[in-house]
N, C-alpha and C positions, 0 to 999 in steps of 0.2 A: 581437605580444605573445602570441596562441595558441598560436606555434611550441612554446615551450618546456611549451606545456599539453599536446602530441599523448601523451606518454605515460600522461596522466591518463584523455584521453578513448578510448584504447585500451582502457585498465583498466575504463572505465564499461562499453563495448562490448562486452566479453566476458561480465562481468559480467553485463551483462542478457541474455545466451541462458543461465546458470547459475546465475541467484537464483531459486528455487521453494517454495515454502511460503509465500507471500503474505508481510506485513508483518512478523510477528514471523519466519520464516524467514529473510528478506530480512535483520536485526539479524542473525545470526549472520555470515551472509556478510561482510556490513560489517566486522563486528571483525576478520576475517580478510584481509578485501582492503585495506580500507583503515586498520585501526589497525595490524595486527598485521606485515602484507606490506609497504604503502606509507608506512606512517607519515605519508598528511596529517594525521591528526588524533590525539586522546590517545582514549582509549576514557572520559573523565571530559566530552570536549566532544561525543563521540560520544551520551552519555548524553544531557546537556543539550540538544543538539540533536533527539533524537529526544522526547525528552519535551514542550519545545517544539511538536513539529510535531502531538503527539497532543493538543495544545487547540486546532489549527485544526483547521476542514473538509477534505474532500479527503484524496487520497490520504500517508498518514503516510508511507510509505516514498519515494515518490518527492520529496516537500520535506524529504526528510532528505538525501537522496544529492543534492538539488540544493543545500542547504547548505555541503555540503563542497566542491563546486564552488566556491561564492560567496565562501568561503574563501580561496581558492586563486587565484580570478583573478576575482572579481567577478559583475558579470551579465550580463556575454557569454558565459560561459564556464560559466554556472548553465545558459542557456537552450540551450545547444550541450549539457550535459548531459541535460537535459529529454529532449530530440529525441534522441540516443543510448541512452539508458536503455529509455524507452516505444514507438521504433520498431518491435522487433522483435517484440514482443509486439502493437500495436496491426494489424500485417502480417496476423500472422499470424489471429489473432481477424475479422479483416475478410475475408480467403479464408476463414476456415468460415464465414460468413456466405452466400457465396456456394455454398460445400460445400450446406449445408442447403438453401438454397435449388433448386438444381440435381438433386440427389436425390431421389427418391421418399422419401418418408419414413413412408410408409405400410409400407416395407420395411425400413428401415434407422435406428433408433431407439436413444434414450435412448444407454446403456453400447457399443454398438456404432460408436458415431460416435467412437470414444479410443481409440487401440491400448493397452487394458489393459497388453497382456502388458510391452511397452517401458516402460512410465511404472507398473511393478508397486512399485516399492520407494520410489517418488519419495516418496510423500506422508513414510513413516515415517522417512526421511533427511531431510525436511525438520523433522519433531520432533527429529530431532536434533541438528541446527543450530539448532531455539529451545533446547534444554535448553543447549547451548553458548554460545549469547549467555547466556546467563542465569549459570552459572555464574562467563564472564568479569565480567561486569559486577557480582554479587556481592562479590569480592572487593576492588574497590575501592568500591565503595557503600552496602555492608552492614556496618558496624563497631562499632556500639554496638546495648544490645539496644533503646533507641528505635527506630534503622531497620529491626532485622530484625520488632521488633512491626509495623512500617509495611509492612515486603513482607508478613508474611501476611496480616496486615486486607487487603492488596490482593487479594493472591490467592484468598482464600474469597471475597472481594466479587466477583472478576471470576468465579469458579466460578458462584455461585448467583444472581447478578443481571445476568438476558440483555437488556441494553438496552445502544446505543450512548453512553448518557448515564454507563453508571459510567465510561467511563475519562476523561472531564474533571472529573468529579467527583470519582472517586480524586486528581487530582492536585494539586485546590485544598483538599481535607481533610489530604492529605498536607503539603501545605507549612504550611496553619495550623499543624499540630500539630509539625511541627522549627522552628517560630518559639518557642515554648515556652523553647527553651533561649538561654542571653543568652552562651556561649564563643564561640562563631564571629562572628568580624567579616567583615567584605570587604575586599580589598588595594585599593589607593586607587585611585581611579576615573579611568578615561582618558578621552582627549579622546572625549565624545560625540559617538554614530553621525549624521550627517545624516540627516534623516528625508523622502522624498522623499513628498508629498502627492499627485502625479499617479495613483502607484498606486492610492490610494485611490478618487480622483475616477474614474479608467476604471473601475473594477471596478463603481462604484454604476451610474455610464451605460451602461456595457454590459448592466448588469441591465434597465432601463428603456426601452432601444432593444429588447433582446428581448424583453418582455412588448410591448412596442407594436405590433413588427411580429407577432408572433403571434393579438395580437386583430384587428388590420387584416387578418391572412390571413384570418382564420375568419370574421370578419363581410363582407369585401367577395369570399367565395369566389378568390381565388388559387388562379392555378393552382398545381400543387406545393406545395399551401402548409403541407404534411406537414413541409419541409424549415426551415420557419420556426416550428413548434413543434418542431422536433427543436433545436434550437438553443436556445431557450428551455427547454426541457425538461431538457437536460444542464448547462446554464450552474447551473440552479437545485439541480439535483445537487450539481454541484462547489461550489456557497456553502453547502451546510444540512446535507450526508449528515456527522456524525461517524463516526467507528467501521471507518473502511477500506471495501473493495471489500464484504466481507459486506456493510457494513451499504446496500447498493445495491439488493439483491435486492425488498426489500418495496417500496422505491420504484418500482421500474423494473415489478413487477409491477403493483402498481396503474395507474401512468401507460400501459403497454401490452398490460396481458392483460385486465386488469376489468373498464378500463371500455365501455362502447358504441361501435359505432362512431357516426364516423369512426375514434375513437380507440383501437381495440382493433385493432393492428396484427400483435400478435406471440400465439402458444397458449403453454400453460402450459408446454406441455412442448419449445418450441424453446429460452424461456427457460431453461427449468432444464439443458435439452442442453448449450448456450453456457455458462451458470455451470459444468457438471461440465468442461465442454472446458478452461477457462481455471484451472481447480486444475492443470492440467498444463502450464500454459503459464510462461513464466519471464517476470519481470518484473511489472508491477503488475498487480492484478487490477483495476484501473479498465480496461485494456483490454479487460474486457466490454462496454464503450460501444462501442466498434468494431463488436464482431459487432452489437449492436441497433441500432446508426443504420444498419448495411448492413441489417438483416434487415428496418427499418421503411420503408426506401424500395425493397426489394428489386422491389416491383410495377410498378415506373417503368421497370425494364429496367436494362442493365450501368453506364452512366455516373452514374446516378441513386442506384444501388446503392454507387459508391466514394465520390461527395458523402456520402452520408449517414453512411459509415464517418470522413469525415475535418469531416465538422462537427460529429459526435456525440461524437468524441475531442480536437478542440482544443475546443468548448463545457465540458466535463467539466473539463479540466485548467487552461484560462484560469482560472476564479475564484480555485484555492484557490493558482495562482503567483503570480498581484498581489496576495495577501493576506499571502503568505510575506515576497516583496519592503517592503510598506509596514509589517509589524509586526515583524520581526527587527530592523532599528533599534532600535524604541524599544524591544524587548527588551533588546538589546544596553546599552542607555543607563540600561535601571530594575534589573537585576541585579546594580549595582555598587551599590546600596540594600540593606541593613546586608537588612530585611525579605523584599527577595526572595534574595537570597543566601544566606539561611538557609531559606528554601523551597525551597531547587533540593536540599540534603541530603534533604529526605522526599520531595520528588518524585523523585528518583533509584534512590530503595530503592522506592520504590511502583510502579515501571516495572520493577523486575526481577522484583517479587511477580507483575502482570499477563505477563508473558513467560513467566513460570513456568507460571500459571495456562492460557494460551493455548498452551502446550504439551499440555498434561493435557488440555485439551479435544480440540485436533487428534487424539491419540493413541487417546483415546476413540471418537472418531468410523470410526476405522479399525481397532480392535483386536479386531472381531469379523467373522466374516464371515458369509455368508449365512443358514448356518443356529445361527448363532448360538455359534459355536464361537470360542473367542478363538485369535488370529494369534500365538503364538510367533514367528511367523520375521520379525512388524514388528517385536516387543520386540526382538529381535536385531539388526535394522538400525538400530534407534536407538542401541544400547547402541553397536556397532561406529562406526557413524558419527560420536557422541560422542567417543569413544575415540582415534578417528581425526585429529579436530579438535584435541579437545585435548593430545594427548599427542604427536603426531608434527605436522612441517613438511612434508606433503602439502597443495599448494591445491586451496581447495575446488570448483572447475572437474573437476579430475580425480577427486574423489570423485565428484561429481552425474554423468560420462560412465560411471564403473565399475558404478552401480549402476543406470543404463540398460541398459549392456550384461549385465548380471547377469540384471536380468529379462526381456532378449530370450534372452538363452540358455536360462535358468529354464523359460522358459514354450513 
């Protein structure tokens, strides 16, 4: 039954060496590979579905591209997406783990561990793909002035309120307030989703086996027993962190630069190396757990160093996939309710407001440079890149290579 899937998971594979700009980046891509090129889905389930995934834990982007899979051919074919999608990037994140390690790094620091000059244009081509998902997806979500008052309430809210909590918050104020109106019904409701309970139950137990085994390592000294809170330690990530790969950083520093040892594995500044390294890397930025599980068993020697890469990245990603699996169901089954069906209109407009807004933010962030002079020539690779996207049938693969090769020539 997969035969007939290989040209989907060809498409993922590609895909993940060319989706850059972390989660709202990644939205733009989507509309173009898979609404706009492939037609699995409509860009109205594309909405629904990403909005969705932005009230669980874990990574948004990758249980949205594992949706469309589940779509398509179920949850074989979700989990074969997984492992295509976060491969290439979790590869790669786990050899600099090794880079850093191996390196003096009393030589070779911060900005110098990223070939700038290659990855010069990525970030602001990646603003320009969020401004293009956004765009697209205004035009069918935005139609009355209730929704577009509901994308700017989102978007000044996600500007001026820096916590991982407004975007779940955004989206259950947004749905209260398009329940208001009593025109929209829901088309009759189909045979409901079976709801598989198992997911559930592993997810809790697995939380429970790894808190146990982690106090049994520490209280009865284990050997290696680094390797049994790294697993605990990422499981617990992947069930609590909202807000994407960002919202990793304060966690991940506390749990490995702060505190004392034993448990102060990693320096400030390996971490924040690895966070800059992984803005250039394609695919999720939960791939940062790769480099830190290799970086926190790094002292064990080489085999010890790849364990900790591959228990610190299935730890991370297990929770928030069994949680996608047991609650898309009964998603599926409460949205044909007169109540959530008229929530899914303001949450819809309210995810294009935050796309908008996590545009302007990205843009900000790179629109000056050192000495404080603003970048013309980023504002220009957004404008073009936009342009690009939306006005011409160029994929997006061959933009993100041109403007690689742009800024190794450039530079």
């Amino acid at each position: 039954m997969l035969l007939r899937h290989i040209p989907f998971l060809k498409t993922v594979f590609i895909y993940s060496f060319t989706a850059f700009g972390g989660p709202q980046g990644h939205m733009g891509m989507m509309v173009k590979t898979f609404v706009q090129k492939r037609k699995d889905l409509t860009e109205d389930e594309l909405l629904e579905y990403n909005a969705f995934c932005q009230m669980l834990p874990g990574p948004s982007s990758t249980q949205t591209v594992m949706l469309i899979a589940l779509k398509r051919g179920g949850i074989s074919l979700a989990l074969l997406t997984l492992l295509l999608w976060a491969l290439p990037a979790t590869i790669i994140m786990g050899a600099f783990s090794f880079f850093i390690h191996y390196i003096d790094t009393g030589v070779i620091k911060g900005s110098k561990l990223v070939p700038q000059n290659l990855f010069a244009y990525i970030q602001p081509m990646s603003v320009g793909f969020v401004f293009f998902a956004a765009a697209k997806m205004m035009q069918t979500s935005v139609k009355f002035i209730a929704t577009a008052s509901i994308m700017v309430g989102s978007l000044v809210a996600t500007l001026f309120i820096h916590s991982p909590w407004v975007f779940p918050g955004l989206l259950v104020v947004s749905g209260i307030i398009s329940n208001f109106s009593n025109n929209r019904i829901p088309t009759p409701q189909q045979k409901p989703k079976k709801i598989n309970w198992n997911n559930l139950w592993l997810f809790v137990l697995l939380f429970i086996i790894a808190v146990i085994l982690s106090l049994a390592a520490k209280n009865n000294n284990w050997a290696h027993a680094e390797i049994y809170h790294l697993f605990e330690n990422f499981y617990r990530f992947g069930a609590i962190v909202f807000g994407g790969g960002q919202a990793l950083l304060p966690y991940m520093l506390y749990q490995f630069v702060s505190r004392p040892a034993p448990h102060h594995v990693l320096e400030a500044s390996q971490l924040l190396t690895g966070f800059g390294m992984v803005q250039a890397v394609p695919g999720p930025v939960f791939s940062i757990c790769s480099f830190v599980g290799g970086m926190a068993m790094s002292q064990y020697g080489g085999m010890w160093q790849v364990l900790g890469c591959l228990v610190a990245t299935l730890a991370v990603f297990l929770p928030s996939t069994l949680l996608l699996f047991f609650l898309f169901p009964i998603y599926e089954n409460l949205k044909h309710h007169v109540i959530i069906y008229r929530a899914l209109e303001g949450i819809n407009a309210a995810i294009v407001g935050i796309i908008i807004a996590s545009g302007i933010i990205l843009f900000q962030s790179i629109a000056f440079d050192a000495s404080l002079a603003f970048e013309w020539t980023h504002l220009l690779v957004v404008i073009i890149t936009f342009c690009l996207l939306y006005f011409t049938k160029i994929p997006a693969p061959l933009i993100v290579v041109a403007w690689l090769l742009m800024g190794w020539a450039m530079h």
